[in-house]
C-alpha positions in Angstrom: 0.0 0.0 0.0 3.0 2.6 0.8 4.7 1.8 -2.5 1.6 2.6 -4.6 0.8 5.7 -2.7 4.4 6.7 -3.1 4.4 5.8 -7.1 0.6 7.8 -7.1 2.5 10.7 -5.3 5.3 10.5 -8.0 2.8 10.9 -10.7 1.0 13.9 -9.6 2.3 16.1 -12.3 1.2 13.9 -14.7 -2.8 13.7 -13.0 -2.3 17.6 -12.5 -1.7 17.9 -16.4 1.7 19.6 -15.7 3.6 17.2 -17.0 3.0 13.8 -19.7 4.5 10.5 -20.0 4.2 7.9 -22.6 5.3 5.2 -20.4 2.6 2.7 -21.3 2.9 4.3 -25.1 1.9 0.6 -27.2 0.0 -1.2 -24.4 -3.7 -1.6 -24.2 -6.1 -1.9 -21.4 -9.7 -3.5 -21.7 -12.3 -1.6 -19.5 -15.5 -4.3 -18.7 -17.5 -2.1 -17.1 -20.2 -4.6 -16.4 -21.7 -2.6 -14.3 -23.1 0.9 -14.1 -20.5 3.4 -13.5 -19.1 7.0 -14.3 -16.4 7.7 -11.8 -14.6 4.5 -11.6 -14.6 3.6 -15.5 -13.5 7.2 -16.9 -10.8 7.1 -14.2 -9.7 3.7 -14.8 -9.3 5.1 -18.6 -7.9 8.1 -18.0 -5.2 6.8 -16.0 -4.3 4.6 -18.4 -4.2 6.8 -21.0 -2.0 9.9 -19.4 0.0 6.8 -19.0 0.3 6.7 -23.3 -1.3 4.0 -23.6 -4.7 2.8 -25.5 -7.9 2.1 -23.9 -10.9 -0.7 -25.3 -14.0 -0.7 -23.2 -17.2 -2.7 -23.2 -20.3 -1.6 -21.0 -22.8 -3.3 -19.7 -23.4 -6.9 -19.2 -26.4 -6.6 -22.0 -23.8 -5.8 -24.8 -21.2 -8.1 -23.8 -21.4 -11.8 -25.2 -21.9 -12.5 -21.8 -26.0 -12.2 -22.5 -25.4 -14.8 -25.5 -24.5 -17.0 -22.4 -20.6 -17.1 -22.8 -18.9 -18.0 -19.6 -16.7 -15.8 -17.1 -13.9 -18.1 -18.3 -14.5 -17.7 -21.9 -14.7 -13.8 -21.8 -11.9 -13.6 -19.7 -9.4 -15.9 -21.8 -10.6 -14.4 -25.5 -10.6 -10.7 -24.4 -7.0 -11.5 -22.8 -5.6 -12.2 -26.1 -6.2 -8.6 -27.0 -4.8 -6.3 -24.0 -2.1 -6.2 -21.9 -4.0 -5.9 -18.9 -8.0 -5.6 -17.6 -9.9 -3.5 -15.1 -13.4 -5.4 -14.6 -16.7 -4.4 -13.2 -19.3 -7.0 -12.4 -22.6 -7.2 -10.9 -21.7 -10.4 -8.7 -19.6 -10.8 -5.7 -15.9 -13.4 -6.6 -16.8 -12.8 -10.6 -13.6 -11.2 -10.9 -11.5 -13.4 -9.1 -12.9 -16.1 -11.7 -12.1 -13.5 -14.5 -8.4 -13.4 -13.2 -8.4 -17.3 -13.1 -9.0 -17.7 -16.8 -6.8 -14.4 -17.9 -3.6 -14.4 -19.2 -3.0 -10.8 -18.6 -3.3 -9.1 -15.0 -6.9 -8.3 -13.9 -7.9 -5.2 -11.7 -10.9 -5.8 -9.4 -12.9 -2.6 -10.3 -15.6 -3.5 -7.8 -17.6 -6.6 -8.0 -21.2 -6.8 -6.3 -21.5 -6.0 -3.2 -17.9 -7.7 -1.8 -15.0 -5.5 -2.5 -13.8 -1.9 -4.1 -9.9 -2.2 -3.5 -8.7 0.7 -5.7 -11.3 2.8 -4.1 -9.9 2.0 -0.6 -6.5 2.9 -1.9 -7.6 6.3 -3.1 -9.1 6.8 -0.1 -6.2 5.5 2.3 -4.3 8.3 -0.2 -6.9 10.8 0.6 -7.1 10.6 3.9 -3.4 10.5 4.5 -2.8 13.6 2.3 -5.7 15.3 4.3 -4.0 14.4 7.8 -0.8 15.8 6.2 -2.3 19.2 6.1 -3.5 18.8 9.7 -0.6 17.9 11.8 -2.5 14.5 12.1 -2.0 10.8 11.7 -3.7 7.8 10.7 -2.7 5.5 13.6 -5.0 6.5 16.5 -7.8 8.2 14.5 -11.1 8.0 15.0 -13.5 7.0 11.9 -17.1 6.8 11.8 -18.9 4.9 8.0 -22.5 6.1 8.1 -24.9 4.6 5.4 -25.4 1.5 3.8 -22.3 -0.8 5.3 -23.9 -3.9 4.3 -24.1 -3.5 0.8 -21.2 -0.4 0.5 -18.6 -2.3 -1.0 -16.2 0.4 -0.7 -16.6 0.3 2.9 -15.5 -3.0 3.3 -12.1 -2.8 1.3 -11.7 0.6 3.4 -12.4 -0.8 6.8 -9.8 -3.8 5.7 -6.9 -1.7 5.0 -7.5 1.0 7.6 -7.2 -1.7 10.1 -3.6 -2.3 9.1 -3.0 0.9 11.0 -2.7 0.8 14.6 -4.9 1.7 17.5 -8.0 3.1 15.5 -11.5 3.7 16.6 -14.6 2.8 14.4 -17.6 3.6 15.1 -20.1 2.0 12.3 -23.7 3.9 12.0 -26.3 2.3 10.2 -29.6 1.0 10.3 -29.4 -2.9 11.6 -30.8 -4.2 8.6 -27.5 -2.6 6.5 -25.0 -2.9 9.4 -21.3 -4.3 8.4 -20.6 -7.6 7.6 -19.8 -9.5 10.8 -16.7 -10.5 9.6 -15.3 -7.5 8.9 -16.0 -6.2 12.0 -14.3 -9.3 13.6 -11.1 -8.9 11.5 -11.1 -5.2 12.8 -11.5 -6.5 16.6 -8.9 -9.3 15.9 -6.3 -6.9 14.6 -6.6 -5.0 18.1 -9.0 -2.1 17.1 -12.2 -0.4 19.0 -15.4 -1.3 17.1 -18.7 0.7 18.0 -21.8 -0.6 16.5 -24.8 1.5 16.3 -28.3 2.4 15.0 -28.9 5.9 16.1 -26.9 8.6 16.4 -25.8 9.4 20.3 -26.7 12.3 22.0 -22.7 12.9 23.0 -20.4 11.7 20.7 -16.8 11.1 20.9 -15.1 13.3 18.4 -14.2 11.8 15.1 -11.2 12.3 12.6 -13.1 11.4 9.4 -16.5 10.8 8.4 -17.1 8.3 5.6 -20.7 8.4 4.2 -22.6 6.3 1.4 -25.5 5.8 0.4 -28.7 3.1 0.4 -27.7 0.8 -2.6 -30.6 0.0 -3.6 -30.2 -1.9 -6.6 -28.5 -4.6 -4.1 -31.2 -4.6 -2.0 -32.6 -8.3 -1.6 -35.9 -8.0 -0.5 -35.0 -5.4 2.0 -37.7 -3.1 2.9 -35.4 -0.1 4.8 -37.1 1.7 7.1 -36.0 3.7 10.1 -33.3 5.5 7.6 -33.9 8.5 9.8 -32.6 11.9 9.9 -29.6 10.8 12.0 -28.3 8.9 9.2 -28.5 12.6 7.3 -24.7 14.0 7.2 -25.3 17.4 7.1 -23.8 20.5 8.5 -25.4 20.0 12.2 -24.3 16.4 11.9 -20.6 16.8 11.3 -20.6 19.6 14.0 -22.1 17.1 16.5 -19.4 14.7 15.8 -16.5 16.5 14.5 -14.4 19.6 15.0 -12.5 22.0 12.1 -10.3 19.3 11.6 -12.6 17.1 10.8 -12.6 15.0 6.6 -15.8 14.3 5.3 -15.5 11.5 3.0 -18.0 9.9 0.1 -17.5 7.3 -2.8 -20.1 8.9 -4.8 -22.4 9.3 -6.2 -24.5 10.9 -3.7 -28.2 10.5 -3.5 -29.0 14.7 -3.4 -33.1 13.9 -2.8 -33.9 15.7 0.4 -35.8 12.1 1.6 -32.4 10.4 0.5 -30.9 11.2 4.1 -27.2 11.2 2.1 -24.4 13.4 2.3 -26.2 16.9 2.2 -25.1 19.8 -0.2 -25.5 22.2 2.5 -21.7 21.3 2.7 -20.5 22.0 -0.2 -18.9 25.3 0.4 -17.7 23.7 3.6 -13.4 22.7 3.5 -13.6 19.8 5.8 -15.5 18.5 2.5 -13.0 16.2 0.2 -15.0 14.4 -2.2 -13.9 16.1 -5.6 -10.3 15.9 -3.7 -11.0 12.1 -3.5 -12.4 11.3 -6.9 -9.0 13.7 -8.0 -6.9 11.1 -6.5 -8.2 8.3 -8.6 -6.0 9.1 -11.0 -2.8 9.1 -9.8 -3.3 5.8 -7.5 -4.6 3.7 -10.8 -1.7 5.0 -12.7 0.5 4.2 -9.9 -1.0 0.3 -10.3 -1.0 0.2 -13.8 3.1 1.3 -13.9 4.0 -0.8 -11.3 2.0 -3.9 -12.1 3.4 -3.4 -16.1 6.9 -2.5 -15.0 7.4 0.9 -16.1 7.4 3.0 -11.9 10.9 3.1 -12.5 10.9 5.2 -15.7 8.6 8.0 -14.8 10.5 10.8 -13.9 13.2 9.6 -17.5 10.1 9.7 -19.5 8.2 13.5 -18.5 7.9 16.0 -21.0 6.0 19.2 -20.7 2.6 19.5 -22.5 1.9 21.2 -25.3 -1.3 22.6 -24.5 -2.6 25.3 -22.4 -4.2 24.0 -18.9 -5.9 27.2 -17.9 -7.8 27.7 -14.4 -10.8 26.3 -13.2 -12.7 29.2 -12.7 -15.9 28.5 -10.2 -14.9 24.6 -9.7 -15.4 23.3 -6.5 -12.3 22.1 -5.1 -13.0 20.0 -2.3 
C-alpha cells in the first residue's frame, strides 16, 4: 500500500496535467464495465491513457457476449488475447477473481457486487493521509465513523480492511441494523486489536471523530429489504458533522451521492464547507490507478526519464469546486 501511494504521489504532475509521460505508449487496457459506472470507468481510462497507452472498453453486461450466455472463463481468456491488462466491473460478488483465473493478462478488481472496491480503498487511504498531512495528524490512533449502507457499500469494506492495518484506530459503524457491516469484517477489525462501535442511532454525545465516511442506500442490491427507520440521524449534514466532528474534521464519500432531500445522504449544505474532500477524493483516482498500472506493467521506475512538458494550455478552473 506505501509503495503505490508513493508511485501515485510520483505521478501527480502527470494527474495535475503539468507534465505527460508515454510510459505505457503501445499497451492496451480492456475496461469491462459490467456494471453501471461514471467515476470508476472514466478514471480507470484516463489513468491509463495519461499513461500513453490505448484504452478498449465494453459496457454493460447486455452488450457483452456474456447475454449470449458465454462464460466468465470464456470472456476472460478471448478478451485476454487482446490487451495487456484488464480492469473489470461486475454485478456479482468473486466474478472477478474467476475473470483473473482464466486471464492471461493481469486483472484489476474494479468492484464486484456488493464484496470488495480495493482501488477505491487505496484512493481513499491516499486521501485521507494527504488530508491528515495538512493537519498535523495521523492515521494510527484516529477515530473514523462509516455512516450509510455498510452492508451492501462495498467500498466500505475494502476501506475498513486496509485501515485496520493501521494501529490503535477507533470505528464507530452507523447504520440502520438491517444494512450494518458484515460480521466479519468487523471481527477482523477486533482481531487486529481495534475499537469497534456498533450503532443504530446517532448518540446524543459523541466522541469526536477524525473522518466521516458516508454512502448511500444501494438500492439496486437490496434483496428483499424493505429499509425503514433511515432517519434523519443517518443525514450528514452541517449540524451532523458539527455534533461529531471539529475544524479538523474529513468528510468523506464514494459517490455518487443521492441529493433527494428524503435520500438522508451526504447533504449539499456542505458543499462550500473545507472539511469536505470528495472532488479531492475522486482527483486522487487518477494518480493511484496510474501508480497500479506502472508498477503492475513494469514501467514505476521510468517515470520521472520519460516526462515531458505539455503542449497545451491548462488554464484555471474558474468557479470549480475544489473539495
Amino acid at each position: 500500500m506505501e509503495l503505490v501511494i508513493g508511485v501515485a504521489q510520483r505521478l501527480e504532475p502527470v494527474a495535475k496535467r503539468e507534465k505527460i509521460t508515454r510510459v505505457l505508449e503501445g499497451a492496451v487496457l480492456a475496461s469491462l464495465f459490467l456494471e453501471a459506472s461514471t467515476r470508476t470507468r472514466l478514471s480507470f481510462g484516463s489513468a491509463f491513457s495519461r499513461l500513453g497507452g490505448a484504452v478498449r472498453e465494453t459496457v454493460g453486461l447486455t452488450f457483452s457476449s456474456m447475454a449470449k450466455g458465454e462464460s466468465i472463463a470464456d470472456t476472460a481468456r478471448v478478451i485476454s488475447g487482446y490487451a495487456d491488462i484488464m480492469a473489470i466491473r461486475h454485478p456479482e460478488a468473486g466474478s472477478v477473481a474467476q475473470f483473473a483465473k482464466a486471464s492471461l493478462v493481469p486483472v484489476i478488481n474494479a468492484g464486484d457486487g456488493a464484496a470488495e472496491h480495493p482501488t477505491q480503498a487505496l484512493l481513499d487511504i491516499y486521501t485521507i493521509e494527504e488530508e491528515f498531512a495538512t493537519r498535523d495528524k495521523r492515521l494510527d490512533g484516529s477515530h473514523i465513523l462509516f455512516v450509510g449502507d455498510l452492508k451492501y457499500g462495498r467500498t466500505v469494506h475494502s476501506l475498513l480492511k486496509l485501515l485496520s492495518l493501521y494501529e490503535r484506530m477507533t470505528f464507530t459503524l452507523l447504520a440502520p441494523e438491517l444494512l450494518s457491516m458484515p460480521a466479519s469484517i468487523v471481527e477482523l477489525a477486533e482481531f487486529r486489536g481495534h475499537r469497534v462501535i456498533q450503532l443504530s442511532a446517532l448518540p446524543t454525545e459523541p466522541d469526536r471523530v477524525d473522518v466521516i465516511y458516508t454512502t448511500r442506500i444501494q438500492r439496486e442490491r437490496l434483496q428483499g429489504e424493505q429499509i425503514e427507520g433511515y432517519s434523519p440521524d443517518f443525514h450528514v449534514n452541517t449540524a451532523f458533522v458539527n455534533h461529531v466532528g471539529d475544524p479538523s474534521t474529513v468528510i468523506m464519500h464514494p459517490l455518487p451521492r443521492d441529493s433527494a432531500p428524503a435520500s438522508n445522504d451526504l447533504s449539499t449544505d456542505l458543499d462550500n464547507d473545507p472539511r469536505l474532500a470528495i472532488f479531492r477524493q475522486t482527483d486522487r483516482g487518477i494518480p493511484i490507478r496510474m501508480a497500479l498500472f506502472a508498477l503492475i506493467l513494469g514501467v514505476a521506475d521510468n517515470i520521472e526519464a520519460s516526462y515531458r512538458e505539455p503542449p497545451w494550455h491548462h488554464p484555471s478552473q474558474p468557479g470549480a469546486n475544489s473539495s
